[in-house]
C-alpha positions, 0 to 999 in steps of 0.5 A: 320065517319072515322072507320078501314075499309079504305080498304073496304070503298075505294074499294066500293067508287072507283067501284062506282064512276067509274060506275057513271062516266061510266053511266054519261059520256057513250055516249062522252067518245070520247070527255072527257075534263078536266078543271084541273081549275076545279078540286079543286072545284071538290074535295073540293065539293065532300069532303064537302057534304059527309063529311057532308051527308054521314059522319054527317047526315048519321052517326047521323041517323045510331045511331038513327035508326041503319041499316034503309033504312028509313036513306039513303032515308033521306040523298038522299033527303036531298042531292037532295033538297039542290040543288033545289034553285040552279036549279031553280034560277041558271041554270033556269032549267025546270020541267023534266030537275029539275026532272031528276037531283034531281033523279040522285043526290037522288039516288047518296046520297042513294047509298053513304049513303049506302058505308058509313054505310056498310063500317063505313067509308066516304072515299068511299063516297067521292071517289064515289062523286068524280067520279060523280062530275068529269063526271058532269064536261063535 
């Protein structure tokens, strides 16, 4: 989970968690706030499911079946399926805006997934969630 490419695993984890907090937050960058109340929350969330997505159930399906695109699908799912009941029940989403957020947060476990295989290390992956979070913030 926290393997010797530290350098690797955080340089992938910063370009991406900048470009999701660029594609997240391209139309206020004029209006960016910070709610530093919220920023423990932030990083502790970010810690807690890539250590667990990215880090355990990654890690564990990367030994099952090494190098599978077949794993990453299924960390994204799991990472978007985890926050359906919250959707639905918390923010009473509707059926396009559930979609659209459980697309985004697909693709993001996809893609932190992937930083944590290539790089054998979940540090980038947290950076990267990180960077999401802290967009979703505003």
């Amino acid at each position: 989970m926290f393997g010797r490419k530290w350098g690797q695993s955080l340089i992938l984890g910063l370009i991406v968690g900048v470009f999701y907090f660029l594609i997240l937050k391209f139309r206020n960058l004029g209006s960016f706030q910070i709610d530093f109340n919220l920023v423990g929350i932030v990083f502790a969330t970010a810690v807690t499911e890539e250590l667990t997505f990215s880090g355990f159930i990654a890690g564990y399906l990367e030994k099952i079946r090494r190098g599978k695109v077949f794993n990453l699908i299924i960390v994204g799912l799991m990472t978007a399926v985890i926050r359906l009941p919250i959707l639905l029940f918390v923010y009473q989403t509707t059926g396009g805006e559930t979609l659209g957020v459980l697309l985004v947060v697909f693709a993001s476990g996809v893609i932190n997934s992937w930083v944590r295989v290539r790089s054998g290390n979940v540090a980038g992956s947290i950076l990267a969630r990180l960077g999401m979070n802290l967009a979703a913030l505003g």
